[in-house]
C-alpha positions as CSV (number, residue, x, y, z in Angstrom):
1,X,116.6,-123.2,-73.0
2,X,119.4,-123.4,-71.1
3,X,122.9,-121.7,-71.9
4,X,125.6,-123.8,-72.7
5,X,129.3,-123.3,-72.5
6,X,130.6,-124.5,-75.7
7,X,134.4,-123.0,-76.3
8,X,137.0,-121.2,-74.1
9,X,134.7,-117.7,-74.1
10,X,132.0,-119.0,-76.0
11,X,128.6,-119.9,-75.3
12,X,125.3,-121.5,-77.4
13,X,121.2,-120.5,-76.5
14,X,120.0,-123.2,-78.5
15,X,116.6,-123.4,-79.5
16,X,114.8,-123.3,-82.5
17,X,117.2,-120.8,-84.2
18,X,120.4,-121.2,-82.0
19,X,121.8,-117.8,-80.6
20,X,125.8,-117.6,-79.7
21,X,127.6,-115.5,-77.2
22,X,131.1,-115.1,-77.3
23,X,132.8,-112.8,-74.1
24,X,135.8,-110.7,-73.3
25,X,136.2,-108.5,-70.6
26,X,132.9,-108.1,-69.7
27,X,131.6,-107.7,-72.9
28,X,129.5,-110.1,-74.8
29,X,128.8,-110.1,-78.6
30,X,125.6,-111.9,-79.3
31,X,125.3,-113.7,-83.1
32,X,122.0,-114.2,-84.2
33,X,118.9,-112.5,-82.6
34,X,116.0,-115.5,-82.8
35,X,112.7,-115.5,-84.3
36,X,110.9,-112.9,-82.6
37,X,111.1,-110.6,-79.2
38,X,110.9,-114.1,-76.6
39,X,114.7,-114.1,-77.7
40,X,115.8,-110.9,-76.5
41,X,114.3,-112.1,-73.0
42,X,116.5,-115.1,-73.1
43,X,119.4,-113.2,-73.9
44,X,119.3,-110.5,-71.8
45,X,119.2,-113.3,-68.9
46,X,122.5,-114.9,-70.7
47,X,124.2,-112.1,-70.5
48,X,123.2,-111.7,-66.8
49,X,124.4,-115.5,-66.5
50,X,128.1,-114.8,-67.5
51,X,128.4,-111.5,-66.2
52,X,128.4,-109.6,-69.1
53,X,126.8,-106.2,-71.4
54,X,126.0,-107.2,-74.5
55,X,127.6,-104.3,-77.4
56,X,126.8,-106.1,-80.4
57,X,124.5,-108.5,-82.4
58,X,125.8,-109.6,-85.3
59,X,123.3,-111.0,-88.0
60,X,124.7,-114.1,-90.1
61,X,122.3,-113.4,-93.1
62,X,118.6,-112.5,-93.1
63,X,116.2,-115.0,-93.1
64,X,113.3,-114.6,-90.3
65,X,114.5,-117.0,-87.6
66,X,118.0,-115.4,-87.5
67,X,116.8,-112.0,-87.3
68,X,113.5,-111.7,-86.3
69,X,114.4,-110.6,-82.6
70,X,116.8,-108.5,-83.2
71,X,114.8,-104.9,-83.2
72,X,113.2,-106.0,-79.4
73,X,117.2,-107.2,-78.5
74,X,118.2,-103.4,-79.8
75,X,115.6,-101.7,-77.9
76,X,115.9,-104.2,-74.8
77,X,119.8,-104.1,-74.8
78,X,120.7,-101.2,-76.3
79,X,123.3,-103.2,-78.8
80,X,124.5,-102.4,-82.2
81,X,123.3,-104.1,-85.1
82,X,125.9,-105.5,-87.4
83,X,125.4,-107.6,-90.6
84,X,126.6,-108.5,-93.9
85,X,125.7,-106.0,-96.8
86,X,123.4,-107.8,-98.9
87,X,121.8,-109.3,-95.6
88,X,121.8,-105.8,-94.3
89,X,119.2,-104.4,-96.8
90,X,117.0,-107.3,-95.9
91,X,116.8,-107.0,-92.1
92,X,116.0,-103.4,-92.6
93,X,113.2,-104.0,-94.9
94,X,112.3,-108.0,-94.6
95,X,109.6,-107.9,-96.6
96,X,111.9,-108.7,-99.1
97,X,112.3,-112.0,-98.0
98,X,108.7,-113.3,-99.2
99,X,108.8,-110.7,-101.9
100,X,111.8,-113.1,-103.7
101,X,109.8,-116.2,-102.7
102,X,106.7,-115.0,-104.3
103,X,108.4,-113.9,-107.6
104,X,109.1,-110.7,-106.8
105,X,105.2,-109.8,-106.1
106,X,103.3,-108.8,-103.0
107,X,103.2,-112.0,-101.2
108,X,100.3,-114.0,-100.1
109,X,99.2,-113.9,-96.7
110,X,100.6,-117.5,-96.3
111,X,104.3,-115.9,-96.4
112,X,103.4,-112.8,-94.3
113,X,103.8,-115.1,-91.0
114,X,106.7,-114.4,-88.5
115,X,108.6,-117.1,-89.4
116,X,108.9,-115.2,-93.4
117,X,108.3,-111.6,-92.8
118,X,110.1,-110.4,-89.5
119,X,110.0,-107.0,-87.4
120,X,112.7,-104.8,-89.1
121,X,115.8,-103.6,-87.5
122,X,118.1,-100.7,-88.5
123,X,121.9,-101.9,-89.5
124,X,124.1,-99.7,-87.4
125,X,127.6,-101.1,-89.7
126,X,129.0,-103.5,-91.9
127,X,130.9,-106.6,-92.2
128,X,132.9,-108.4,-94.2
129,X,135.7,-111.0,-94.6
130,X,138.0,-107.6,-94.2
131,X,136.5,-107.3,-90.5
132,X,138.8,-108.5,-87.7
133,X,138.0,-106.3,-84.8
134,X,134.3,-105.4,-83.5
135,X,134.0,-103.8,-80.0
136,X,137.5,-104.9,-79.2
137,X,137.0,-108.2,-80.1
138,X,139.7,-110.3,-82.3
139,X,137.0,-112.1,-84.8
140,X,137.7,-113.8,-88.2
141,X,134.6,-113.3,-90.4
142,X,134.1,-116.1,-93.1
143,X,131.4,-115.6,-96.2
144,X,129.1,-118.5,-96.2
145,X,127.2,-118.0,-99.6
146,X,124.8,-120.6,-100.9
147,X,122.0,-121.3,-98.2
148,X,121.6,-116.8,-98.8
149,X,123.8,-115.0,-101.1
150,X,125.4,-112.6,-98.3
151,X,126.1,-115.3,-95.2
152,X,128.8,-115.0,-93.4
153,X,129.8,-116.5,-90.0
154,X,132.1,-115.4,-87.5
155,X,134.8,-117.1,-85.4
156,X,136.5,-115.9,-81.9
157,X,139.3,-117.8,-80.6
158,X,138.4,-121.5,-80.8
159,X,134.6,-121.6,-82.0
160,X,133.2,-120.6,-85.4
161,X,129.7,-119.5,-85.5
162,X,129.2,-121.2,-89.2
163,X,125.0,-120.2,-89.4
164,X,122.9,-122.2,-91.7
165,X,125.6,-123.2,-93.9
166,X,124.3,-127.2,-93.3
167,X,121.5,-128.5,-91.0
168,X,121.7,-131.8,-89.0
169,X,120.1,-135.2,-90.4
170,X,116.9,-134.3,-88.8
171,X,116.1,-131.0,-90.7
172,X,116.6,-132.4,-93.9
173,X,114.3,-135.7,-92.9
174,X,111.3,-133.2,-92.2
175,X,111.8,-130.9,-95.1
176,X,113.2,-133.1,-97.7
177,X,115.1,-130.2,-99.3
178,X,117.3,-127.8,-97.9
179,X,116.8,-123.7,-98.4
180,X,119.2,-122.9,-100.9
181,X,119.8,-119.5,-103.2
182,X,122.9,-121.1,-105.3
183,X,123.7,-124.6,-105.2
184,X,127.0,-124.3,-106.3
185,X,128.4,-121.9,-103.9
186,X,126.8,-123.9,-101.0
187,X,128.6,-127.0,-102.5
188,X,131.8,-125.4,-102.3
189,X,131.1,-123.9,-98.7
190,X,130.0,-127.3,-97.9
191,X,133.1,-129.7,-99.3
192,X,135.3,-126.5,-97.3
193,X,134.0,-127.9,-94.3
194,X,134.2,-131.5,-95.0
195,X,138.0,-131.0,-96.1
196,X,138.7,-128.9,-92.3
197,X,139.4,-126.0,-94.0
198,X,138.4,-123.9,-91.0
199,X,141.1,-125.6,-88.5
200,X,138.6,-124.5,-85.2
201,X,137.9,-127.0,-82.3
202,X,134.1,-125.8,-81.7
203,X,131.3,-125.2,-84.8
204,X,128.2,-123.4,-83.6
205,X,125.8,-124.0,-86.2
206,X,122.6,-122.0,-86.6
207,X,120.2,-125.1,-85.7
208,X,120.7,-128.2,-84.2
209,X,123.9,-128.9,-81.5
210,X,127.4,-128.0,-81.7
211,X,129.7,-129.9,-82.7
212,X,133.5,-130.6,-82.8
213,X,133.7,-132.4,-86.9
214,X,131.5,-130.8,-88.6
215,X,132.5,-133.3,-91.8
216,X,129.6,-135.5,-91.3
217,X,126.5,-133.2,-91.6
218,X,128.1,-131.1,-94.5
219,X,128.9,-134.1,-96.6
220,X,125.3,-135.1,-95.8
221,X,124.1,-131.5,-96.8
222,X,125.9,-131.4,-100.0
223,X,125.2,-135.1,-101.3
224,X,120.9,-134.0,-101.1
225,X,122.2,-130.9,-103.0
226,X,123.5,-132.5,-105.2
227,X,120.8,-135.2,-105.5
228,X,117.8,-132.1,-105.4
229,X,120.2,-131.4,-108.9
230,X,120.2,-134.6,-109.9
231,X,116.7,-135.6,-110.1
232,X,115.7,-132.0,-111.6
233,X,118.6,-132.9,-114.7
234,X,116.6,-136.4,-114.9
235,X,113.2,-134.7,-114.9
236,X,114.1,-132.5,-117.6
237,X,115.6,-134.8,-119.8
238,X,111.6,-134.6,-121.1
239,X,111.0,-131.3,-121.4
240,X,109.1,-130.2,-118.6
241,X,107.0,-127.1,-116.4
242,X,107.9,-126.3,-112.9
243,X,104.7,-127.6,-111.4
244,X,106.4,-131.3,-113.0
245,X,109.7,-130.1,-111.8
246,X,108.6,-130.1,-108.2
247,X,106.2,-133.1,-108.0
248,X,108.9,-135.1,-109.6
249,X,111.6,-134.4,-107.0
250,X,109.7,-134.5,-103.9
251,X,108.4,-137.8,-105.6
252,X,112.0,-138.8,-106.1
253,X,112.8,-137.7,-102.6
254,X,109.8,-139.3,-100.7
255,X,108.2,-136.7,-99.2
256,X,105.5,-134.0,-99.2
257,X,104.8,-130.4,-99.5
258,X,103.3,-129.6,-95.7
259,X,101.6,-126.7,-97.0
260,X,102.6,-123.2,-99.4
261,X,105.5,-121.8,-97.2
262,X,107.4,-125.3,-97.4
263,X,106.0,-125.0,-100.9
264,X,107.8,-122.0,-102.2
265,X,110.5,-122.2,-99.5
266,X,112.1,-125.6,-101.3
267,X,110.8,-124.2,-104.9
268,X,114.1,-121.7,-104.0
269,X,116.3,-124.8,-104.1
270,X,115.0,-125.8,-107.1
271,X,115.3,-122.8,-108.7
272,X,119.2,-123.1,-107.4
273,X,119.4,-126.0,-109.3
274,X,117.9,-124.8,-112.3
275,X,120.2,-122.1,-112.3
276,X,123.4,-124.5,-111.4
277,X,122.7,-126.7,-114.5
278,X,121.8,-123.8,-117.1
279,X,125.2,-122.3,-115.7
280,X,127.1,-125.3,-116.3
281,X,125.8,-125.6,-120.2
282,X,123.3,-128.7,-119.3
283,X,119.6,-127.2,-118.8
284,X,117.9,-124.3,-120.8
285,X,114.8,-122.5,-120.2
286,X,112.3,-122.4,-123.4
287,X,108.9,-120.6,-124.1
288,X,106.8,-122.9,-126.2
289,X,102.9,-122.4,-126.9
290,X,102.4,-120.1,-123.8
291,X,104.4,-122.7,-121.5
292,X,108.0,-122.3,-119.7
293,X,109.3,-125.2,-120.2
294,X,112.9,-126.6,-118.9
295,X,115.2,-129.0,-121.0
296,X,118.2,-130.6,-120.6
297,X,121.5,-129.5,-122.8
């Protein structure tokens, strides 16, 4: 894909996971590594492109797609590996990542592909919202939580790298629901956005193109949230298993599970939103005659 000049020093690799560049002085930090070792290839002619040596990768948070290229951009570019602490442990050992979608067991084959279980990468540091200088670069680091519990994106002068905080319309036509740890946190990320909270001229999302309002797509974002919560409160208004749970809201939602990684991946939302209504005193969780059954409050 071809690099595109977004903001004043900043630049986008879009593809299936967009990759940023911002630049200084000859220096590049990159933010997000890719799915797999192709990106360290397209990077490394970026960084030719704007006459730069990459020092740094920062990691947003740790799903696959976002860091699965970042051990072949380490060995390829000698950089530094920087991500948030939670995110951190799972780039170093990613089978994590299918682990929590399978329950905590070994996972199935099925979520052992490279798009759920990537190459690991040692962490070389830490960030945080108290980070505001990485290889001599003035950044502003933002937490993110909801879409995984650790994000965190990063701004540099007029362009924030906001990662998968929302996705554009298309995303959420093909998969119906949105990956999402806590519904409530990515609600609040999600109305921050809507309300210009983060006053920057340029938003580099993880997929789709940047933009300039990012208002639109995050009210979009939050309102399926919100309606993924919705039907699940409507579904267990008869008390009800999980297997009812999610045939009822992709029902509600009109679409279909493609096959078990799309399965488990948007059983993570609804799990969210489980978790958001028992919180909030309106669902509880109930073992009756060998069954887990949900009801509402």
């Amino acid at each position: 894909m071809a690099l595109k000049k977004i903001g004043k020093n900043s630049w986008l690799i879009p593809g299936g996971s967009n990759i940023g560049l911002v630049v200084s002085e000859g220096k590049a930090l990159v933010i997000d590594s890719g799915l797999d070792r192709d990106s360290a290839r397209l990077v490394a002619k970026a960084i030719g492109e704007v006459g730069a040596e990459a020092c740094a990768l920062i990691i947003t948070h740790a799903h696959a797609d976002h860091f699965g290229g970042a051990a072949a951009m380490k060995e390829r570019l000698g950089v530094r590996v920087l991500a948030p602490g939670f995110e951190a442990a799972v780039v170093e050992n990613p089978v994590l990542e299918p682990l929590w979608l399978f329950g905590g067991a070994w996972p199935v084959r099925a979520l052992q592909g490279k798009f759920t279980l990537a190459r690991p990468c040692r962490v070389d540091g830490l960030i945080d919202e108290n980070t505001t200088e990485i290889e001599g670069f003035e950044v502003k680091i933002y937490p993110l939580p909801g879409h995984s519990p650790g994000q965190m994106g990063l701004a540099f002068e007029d362009t924030f790298f906001c990662a998968d905080s929302f996705f554009p319309a298309e995303t959420l036509t093909k998969h119906g629901i949105p990956y999402c740890t806590d519904v409530d946190q990515a609600v609040e990320v999600l109305r921050k956005f809507e309300e210009g909270k983060w006053p920057f001229e340029h938003f580099i999302p993880g997929h789709g193109e940047a933009l300039n309002d990012p208002a639109p797509l995050a009210r979009a974002n939050r309102k399926r949230l919100e309606e993924v919560r919705e039907r699940v409160l409507d579904l267990i208004g008869n008390p009800c298993d999980e297997t009812t749970i999610m045939e009822g809201v992709a029902e509600a939602l009109g679409f279909a599970y493609r096959d078990l990684p799309h399965y488990y991946l948007c059983r993570t939302t609804v799990y969210a939103a489980l978790a958001s209504l028992e919180r909030n005193g309106m669902a509880e969780a109930v073992v009756e005659g060998n069954k887990l059954l949900w009801r509402k409050v």
